[in-house]
N, C-alpha and C positions, 0 to 999 in steps of 0.2 A: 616634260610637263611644264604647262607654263607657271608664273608665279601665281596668276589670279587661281589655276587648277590645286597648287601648291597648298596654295590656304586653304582654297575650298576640304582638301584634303585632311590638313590636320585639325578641322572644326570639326568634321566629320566622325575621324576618329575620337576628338576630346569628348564629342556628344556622346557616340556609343562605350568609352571605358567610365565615364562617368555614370551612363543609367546602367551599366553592368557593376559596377561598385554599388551602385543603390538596392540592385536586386540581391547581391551577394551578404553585404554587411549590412543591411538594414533590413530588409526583408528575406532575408535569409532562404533565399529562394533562385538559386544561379539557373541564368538559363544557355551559359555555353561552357564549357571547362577552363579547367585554371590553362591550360597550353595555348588554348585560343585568346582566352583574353593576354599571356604573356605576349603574343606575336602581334596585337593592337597594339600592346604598349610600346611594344622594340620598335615596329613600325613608328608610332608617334616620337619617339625620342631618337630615332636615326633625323626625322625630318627636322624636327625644332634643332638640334644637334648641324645639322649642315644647314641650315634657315635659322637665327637663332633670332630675325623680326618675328619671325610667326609662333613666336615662343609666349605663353600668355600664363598671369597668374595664376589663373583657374586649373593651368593643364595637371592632370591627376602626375606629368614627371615632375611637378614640386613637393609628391610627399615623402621624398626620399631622404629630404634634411639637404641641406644645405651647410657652407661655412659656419662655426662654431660661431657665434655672440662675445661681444666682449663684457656686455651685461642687458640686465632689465630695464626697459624704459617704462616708467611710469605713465598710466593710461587714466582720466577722466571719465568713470561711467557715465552716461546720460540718465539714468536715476541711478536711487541706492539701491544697493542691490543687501538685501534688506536677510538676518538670521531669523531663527524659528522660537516663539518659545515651547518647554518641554512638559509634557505630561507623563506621570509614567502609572496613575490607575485612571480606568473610566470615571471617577467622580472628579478627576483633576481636569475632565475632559468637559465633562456637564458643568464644572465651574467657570472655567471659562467661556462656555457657549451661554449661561447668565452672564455673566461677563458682561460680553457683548451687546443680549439681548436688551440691558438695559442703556447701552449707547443707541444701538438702531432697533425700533420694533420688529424690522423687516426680517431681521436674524429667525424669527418665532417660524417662518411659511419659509425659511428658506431651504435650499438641497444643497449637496456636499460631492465633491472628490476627492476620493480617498488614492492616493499615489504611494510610490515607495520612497524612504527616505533613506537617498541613497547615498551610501559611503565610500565620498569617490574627493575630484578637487573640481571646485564651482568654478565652470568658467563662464563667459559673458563674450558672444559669437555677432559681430557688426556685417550686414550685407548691404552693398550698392550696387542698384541696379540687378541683383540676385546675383551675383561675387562675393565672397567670401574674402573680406579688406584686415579686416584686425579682429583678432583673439587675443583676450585680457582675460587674468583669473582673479577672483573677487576681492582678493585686497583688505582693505578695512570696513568694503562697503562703499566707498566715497572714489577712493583709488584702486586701483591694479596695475598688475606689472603686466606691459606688452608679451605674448608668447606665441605669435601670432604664425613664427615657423614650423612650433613646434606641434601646434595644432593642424598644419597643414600636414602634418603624417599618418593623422588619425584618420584610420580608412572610412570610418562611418560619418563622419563629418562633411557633408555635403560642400563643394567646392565652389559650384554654381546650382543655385535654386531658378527654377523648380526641374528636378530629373527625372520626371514622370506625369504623365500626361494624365491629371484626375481633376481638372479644371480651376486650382486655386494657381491664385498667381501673387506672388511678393509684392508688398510697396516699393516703392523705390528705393526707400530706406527700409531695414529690419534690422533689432538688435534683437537676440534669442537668448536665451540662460538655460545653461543646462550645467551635466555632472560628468566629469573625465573619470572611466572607471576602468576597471580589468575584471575579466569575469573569472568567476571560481577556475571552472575551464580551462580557461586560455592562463591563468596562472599556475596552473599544476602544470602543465604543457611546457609553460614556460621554463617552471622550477627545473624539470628531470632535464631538457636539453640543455640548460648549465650546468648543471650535477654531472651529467654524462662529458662536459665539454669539461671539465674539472675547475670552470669556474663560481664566486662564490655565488648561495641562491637567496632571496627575497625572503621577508618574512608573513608581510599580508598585501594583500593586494590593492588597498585604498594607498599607502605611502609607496609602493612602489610607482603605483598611475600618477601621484601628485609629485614625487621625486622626480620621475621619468620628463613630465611636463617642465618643468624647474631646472631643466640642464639648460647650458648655453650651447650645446651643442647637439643640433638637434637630429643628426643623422643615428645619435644613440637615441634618443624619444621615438626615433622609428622603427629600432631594433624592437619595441618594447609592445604588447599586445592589447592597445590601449582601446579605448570603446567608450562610445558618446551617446547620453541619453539625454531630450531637450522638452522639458516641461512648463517653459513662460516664456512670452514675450514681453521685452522689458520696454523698447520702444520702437515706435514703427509714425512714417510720415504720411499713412493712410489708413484704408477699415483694415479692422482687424476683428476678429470674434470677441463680442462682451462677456464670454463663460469662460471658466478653465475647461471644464468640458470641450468645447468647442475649440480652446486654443490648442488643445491636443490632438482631435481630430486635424485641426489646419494643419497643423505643423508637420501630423503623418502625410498630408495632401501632397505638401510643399516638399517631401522628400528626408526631413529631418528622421532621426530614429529616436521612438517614444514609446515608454514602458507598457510591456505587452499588459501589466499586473497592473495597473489603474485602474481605478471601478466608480460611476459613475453611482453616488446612495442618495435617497430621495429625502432620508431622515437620519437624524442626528444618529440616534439607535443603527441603521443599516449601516450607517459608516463603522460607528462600533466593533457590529458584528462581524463589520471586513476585516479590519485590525485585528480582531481578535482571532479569526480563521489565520492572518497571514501570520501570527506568532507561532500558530502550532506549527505552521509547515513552513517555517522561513528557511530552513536547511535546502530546501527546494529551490530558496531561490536562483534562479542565474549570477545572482551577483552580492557581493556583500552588502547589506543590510543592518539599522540599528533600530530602525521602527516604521513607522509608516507617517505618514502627513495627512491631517484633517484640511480641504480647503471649503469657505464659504465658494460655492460654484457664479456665483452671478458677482464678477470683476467691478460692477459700478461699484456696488454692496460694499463689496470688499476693500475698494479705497475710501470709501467712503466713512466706512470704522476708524478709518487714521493708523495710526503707529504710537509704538508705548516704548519707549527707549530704540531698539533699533529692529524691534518684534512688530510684523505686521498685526492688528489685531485679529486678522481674519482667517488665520490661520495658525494651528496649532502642532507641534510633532508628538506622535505616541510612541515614547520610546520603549522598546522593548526591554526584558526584563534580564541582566548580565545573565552571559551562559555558566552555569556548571557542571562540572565533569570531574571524573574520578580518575587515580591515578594512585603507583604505589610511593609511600615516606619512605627513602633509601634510607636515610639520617636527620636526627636533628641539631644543629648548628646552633652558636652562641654570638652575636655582634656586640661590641663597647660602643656607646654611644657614647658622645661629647659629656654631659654629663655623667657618666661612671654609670648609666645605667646599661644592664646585661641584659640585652633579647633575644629571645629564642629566633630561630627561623626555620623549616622545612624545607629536606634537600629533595628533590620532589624525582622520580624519573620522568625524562621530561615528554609534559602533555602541549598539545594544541588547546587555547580557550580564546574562542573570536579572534581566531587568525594571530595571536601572537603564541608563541612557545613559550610555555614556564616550564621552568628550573627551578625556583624558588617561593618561597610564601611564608607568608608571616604566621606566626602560631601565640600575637599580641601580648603573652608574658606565662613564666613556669605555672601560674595557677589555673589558666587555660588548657594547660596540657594534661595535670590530673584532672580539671571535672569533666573534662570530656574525655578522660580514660584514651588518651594519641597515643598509641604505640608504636616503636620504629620498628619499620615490614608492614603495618596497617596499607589498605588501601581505603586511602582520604578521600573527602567530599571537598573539592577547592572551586573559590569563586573570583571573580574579578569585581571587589568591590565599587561601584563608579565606574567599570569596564577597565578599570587601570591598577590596581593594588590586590594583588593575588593575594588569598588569606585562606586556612584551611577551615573548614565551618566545621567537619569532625570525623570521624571514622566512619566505616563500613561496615560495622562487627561482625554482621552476618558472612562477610566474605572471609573471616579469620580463621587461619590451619594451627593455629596452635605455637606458631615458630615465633611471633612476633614479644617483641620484649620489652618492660615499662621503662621508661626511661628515667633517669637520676640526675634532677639539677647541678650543675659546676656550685662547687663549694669555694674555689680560684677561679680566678679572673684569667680569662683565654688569653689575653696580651702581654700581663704581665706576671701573673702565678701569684697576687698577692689575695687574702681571703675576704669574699665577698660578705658586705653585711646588709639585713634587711628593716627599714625603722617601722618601727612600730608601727599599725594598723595603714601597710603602703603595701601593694603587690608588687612593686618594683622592688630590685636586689641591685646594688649598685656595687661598685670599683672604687674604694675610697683615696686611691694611690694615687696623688695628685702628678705625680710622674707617671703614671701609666702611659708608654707611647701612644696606646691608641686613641687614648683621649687626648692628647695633643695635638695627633691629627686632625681630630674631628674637631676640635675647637681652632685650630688657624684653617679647619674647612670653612668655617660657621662664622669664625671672625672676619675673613674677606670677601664672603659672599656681598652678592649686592644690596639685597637690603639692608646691611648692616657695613662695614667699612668700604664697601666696594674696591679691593683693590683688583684692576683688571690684570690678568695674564696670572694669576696665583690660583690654580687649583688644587684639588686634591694630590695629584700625583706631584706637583712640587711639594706641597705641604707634607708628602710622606719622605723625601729626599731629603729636605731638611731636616727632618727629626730623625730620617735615619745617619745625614751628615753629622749631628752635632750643631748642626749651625743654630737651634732655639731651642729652646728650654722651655717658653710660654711665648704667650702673642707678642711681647713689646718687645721681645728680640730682635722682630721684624725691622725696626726701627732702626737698629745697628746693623744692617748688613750694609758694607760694601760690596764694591764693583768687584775687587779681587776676590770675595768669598762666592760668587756669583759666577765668575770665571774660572774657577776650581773645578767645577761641576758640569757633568756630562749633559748636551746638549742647552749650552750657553756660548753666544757668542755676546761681543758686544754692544750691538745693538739691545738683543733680549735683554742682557743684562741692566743697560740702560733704560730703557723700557718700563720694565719691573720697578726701578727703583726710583724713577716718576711716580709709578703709579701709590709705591709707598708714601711719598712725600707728599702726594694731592690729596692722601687719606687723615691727616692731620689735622684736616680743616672741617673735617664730617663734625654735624652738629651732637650736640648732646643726648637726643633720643637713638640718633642711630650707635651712637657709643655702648650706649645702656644695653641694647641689644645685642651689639658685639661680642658684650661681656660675657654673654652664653647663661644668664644665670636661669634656674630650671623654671619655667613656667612661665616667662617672661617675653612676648612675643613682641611685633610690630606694632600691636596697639598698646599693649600694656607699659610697651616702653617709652610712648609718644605722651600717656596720662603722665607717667611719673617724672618724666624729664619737666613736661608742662609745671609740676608741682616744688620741681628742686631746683636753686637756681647751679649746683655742679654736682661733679660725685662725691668730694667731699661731705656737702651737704647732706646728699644720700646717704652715706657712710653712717653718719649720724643717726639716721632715722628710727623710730623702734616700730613694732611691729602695729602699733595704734593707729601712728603716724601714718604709715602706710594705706591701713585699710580706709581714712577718710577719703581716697581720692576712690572714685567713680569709678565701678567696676574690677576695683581690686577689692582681691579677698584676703582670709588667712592663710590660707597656702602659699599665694604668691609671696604677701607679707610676709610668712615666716622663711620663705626662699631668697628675700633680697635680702633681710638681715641676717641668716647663716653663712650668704656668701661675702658678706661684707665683715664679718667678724673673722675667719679664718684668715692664719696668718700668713700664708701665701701667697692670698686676694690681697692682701692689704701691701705689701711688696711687689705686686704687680700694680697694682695703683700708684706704688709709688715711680715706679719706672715708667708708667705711660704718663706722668707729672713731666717727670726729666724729659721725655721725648718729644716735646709740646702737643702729645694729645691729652688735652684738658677743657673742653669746649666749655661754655656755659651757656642756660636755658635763655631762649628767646621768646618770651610767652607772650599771648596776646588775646584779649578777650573774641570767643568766637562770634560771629554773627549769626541771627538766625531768621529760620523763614517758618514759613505756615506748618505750626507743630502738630501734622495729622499723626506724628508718629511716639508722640506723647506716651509713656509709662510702659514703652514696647521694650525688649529686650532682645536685643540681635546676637546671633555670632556668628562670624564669615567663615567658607572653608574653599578651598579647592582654586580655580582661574574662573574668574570672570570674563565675558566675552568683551566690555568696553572699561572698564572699572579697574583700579587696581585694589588692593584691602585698604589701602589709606585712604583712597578719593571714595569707596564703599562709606567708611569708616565715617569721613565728612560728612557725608551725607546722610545719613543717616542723624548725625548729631544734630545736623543745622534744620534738620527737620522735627529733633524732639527725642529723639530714640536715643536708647543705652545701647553700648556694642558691650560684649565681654567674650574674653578669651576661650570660654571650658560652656559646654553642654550640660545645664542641669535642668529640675524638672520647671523651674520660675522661669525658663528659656522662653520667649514666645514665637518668637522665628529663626529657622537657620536656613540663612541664605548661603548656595549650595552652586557653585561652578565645577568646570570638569577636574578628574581629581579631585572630587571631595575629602576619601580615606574615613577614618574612624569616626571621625564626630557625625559624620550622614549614618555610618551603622547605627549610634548612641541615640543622634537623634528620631530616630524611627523604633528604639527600644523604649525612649522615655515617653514618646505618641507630641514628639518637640513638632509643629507645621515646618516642612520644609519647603523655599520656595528660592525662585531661582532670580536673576537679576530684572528680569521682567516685571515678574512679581510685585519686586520690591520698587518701581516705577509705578507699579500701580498701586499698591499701600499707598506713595508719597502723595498718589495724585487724588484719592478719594478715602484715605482710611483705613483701617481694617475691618471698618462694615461693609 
């Protein structure tokens, strides 16, 4: 066969494994068997294989993985590629669509696409010439990391556009966005042939797809049953459809694979009523799922709204509401927290809820467990508060045999056997044994986390070695450790040990709020320690303080107030004060008047909870100030917003018991930018 026959040849076959891949994984519709198509592909890879010029990116033998990476390259989206913000009742949904309507009149006559909101890992797919050149995943919005091998494994992932002959044709440029997923399916599939091969299995199938993508080695991303849905075009150097409607259709034209479950509503209401149809039956879906997405369908429209922090305006997510399920209390459990306080927990048999396994959940404190009558052998109602913090809501009664037994709070402390006591009008029972190991743990946990002393390479499990060694007694022991006490200890060589004991010595120079912090004292968070450091020029100073003193600064109450000065009167604190004097951790406050800007946020009262998407709590925290606004620590009913990232935990339950507005960082972009009218 000659050479020109030769190519002709393996174009030939690239063309037909490639629209049989399209028929197979996108259209779900094979039209020859897996043996035939295997005997294309051997065919193609014998010839590239002894021909290795006729070998081409596009060919379907590059999705087999290739050489391991020795890292990520950092990629340049050509726009941002832009998060959602969250709605989770239809009136949060009609608020934002006023919202809008009073940016663009046009919002009032406009139609909607209603998609899934899919929970998978965002990638951002570049074609020239209709090649598939680089795959990036979304990054911070701005940047991504190149993974451009590892998406070439993903069978659904068209390699060359267009594989099917329905008259649309690509620009010369196309950049696409879409979502790397794993379907229910092909996860369970996946799980039992590990199980059965007796290696370890997955727990949901969004982090495995995004783990899976995320290797350097992409021949494992291939072992993996990954799948591609693509719902935007991000940029293109020719026409392109002006609807999302339309860009869906194309993009099904052009061979991409796009969510069968998109619906096409002429009214804000029909969108609605889509969303609300896909919650009852989202178990149905193909794929994991957390809500659905509202889009304004006419794309001018839609850029046209602009952007409110890093949320398009014109589009909204309707998150769905946490799953719960039931399952039996085997026991319930006791944890020491840093401050000596004693929490219940539930030892749960363990249930699935939204793809992760619990084993555990919190039962929020002993008074919890008599009103709502929790017996251990009950089968509980448990929820994923925020989808993340498993809590039990209550029992099942009606399902009770009689066998189940009331439980008896610990009168001793589970760490140390010494007897718990309760103050006055507090639901908390605490550990007052200033030696209690376990609180020592959890305070040199607490003490070198990063927002507070940051010392790197000290975690928990050192933290419990030490106090099991003898090596600390309280935090400023830290201070005194050598190389040779460091060297004693299993899993230390001298590097680590060196290491470590930088990282101690660069913590000396932590400023005075994050000390305050350090200190663990009860109620006293990242903001609260930034007001009163702002107020004292050292701890000494603080030391001094009485309870009065305290509550003039902004946002402190009596609680807190009466929390700094118990821990500064006991005489152990004041002996560990004295030894992080000796140590040269002694910072003093660097205060400075704040600046400010257009106080729309005047007489408001904030409190932050959970992760922010661009924000951390201190730049939240700023900003809010320099716009007018109180932050404070605790959820009461004078609260007027709690702004709410993922992991919220308790204050989102609190604040939805007190009827507190919650609102999410978006939100709070638009408070800044117009008020709370």
């Amino acid at each position: 066969m000659s050479g020109a026959d030769l190519r002709s040849r393996a174009e030939e076959l690239r063309r037909q494994l490639h629209f049989h891949d399209h028929r197979y994984y996108v259209l779900d519709s094979p039209l020859i068997s897996d043996a035939e198509y295997d005997r294309l592909l051997l065919e193609l890879r014998q010839l590239e294989a002894a021909h290795p010029d006729l070998a081409t990116p596009d060919s379907p033998t590059q999705r087999v993985g290739g050489e391991p990476a020795e890292r990520f390259v950092k990629v340049r989206h050509p726009a941002p590629i832009l998060s959602l913000a969250n709605a989770y009742q239809p009136g949060e949904v009609h608020a934002w669509f006023d919202r809008i309507a009073k940016v663009d009149e046009r919002v009032l006559t406009a139609d909607f696409v209603v998609e899934p909101k899919l929970d998978g890992l965002t990638v951002v797919l570049h074609y020239q010439s209709g090649i598939f050149t680089l795959g990036a995943t979304r990054g911070d919005g701005e940047y991504g990391e190149d993974i451009t091998a590892n998406l070439k494994t993903v069978r659904s992932l068209p390699l060359r556009i267009p594989v099917d002959a329905e008259g649309a044709q690509p620009p010369r440029r196309l950049v696409v966005r879409g979502e790397a997923i794993i379907s229910r399916r092909a996860f369970e599939e996946m799980n039992r042939k590990l199980q059965t091969a007796g290696d370890r299995t997955y727990v949901n199938p969004r982090n495995t797809a995004a783990g899976s993508l995320r290797q350097l080695d992409s021949a494992l991303t291939a072992s993996r049953p990954i799948d591609l849905l693509c719902y935007a075009i991000v940029d293109a150097d020719g026409p392109v459809p002006d609807s999302q409607w339309g860009t869906l259709e194309y993009l099904r034209q052009l061979g991409f694979p796009v969510s069968k479950e998109s619906r096409a509503c002429a009214t804000l209401e029909t969108a609605l009523h889509q969303v609300e149809d896909w919650d009852r039956r989202r178990q149905r879906f193909p794929f994991e799922t957390d809500g659905m997405v509202i889009k304004i369908n006419d794309l001018a429209l839609a850029a046209d709204l602009g952007v409110v922090g890093k949320d398009p305006r014109g589009a909204i997510a309707f998150k769905f509401a946490a799953e719960e399920v039931t399952t039996l209390l085997s026991d319930i459990g006791a944890n020491v927290g840093r401050t000596g306080v004693i929490t219940p927990y539930a030892i749960l048999e363990p249930v699935e809820v939204g793809g992760v396994t619990v084993r555990q959940a919190t039962l929020h404190n002993f008074d919890t467990i008599a009103e709502k009558d929790i017996r251990v052998g009950d089968r509980v109602l448990i929820k994923r508060a925020g989808e993340v913090i498993p809590y039990v809501i209550g029992p099942v009664a009606e399902a009770r045999t009689g066998r189940e037994r009331r439980y008896t709070p610990p009168t001793k402390c589970p760490s140390c056997g010494e007897r718990l006591e309760r103050p006055p009008e507090e639901v908390a029972v605490y550990c007052v044994n200033a030696a209690c190991p376990a609180q020592l743990v959890r305070n040199l946990e607490h003490f070198v986390s990063r927002p507070a002393m940051d010392i790197v390479g000290l975690g928990i499990r050192l933290a419990e070695q030490f106090v099991e060694e003898k090596l600390v007694s309280d935090v400023a022991d830290l201070y005194g450790l050598k190389q040779e006490d460091l060297l004693a200890l299993e899993g230390f060589a001298e590097k680590k040990a060196k290491n470590l004991l930088r990282a101690i010595e660069a913590s000396r120079q932590r400023p005075l709020a994050r000390v305050i912090l350090a200190l663990g004292i009860r109620g006293v968070g990242e903001m609260a320690a930034a007001d009163i450091a702002a107020a004292f020029r050292d701890l000494e100073a603080l030391g001094k303080a009485s309870s009065d003193d305290l509550q003039t600064i902004e946002g402190i109450g009596p609680s807190i107030a009466g929390a700094v000065v118990d821990w500064f009167t006991r005489p152990r604190n004041r002996r560990l004060l004295d030894k992080l004097r000796e140590a040269g951790v002694w910072p003093a406050a660097e205060a400075a008047p704040a600046p400010k800007g257009a106080q729309t946020l005047a007489g408001l009262t904030f409190v932050i909870t959970g992760t922010l998407p661009t924000l951390t709590r201190g730049q939240t925290k700023a900003l809010i100030q320099f716009h007018g606004g109180k932050v404070s620590e605790s959820i009461s009913r004078s609260t007027d917003f709690l702004i709410a990232g993922e992991a919220a935990g308790s204050k989102l339950e609190k604040a939805r018991e007190l009827g507190v507005k919650v609102v999410d960082e978006a939100a709070l972009q638009t408070l800044i930018e117009s008020g709370p009218g």
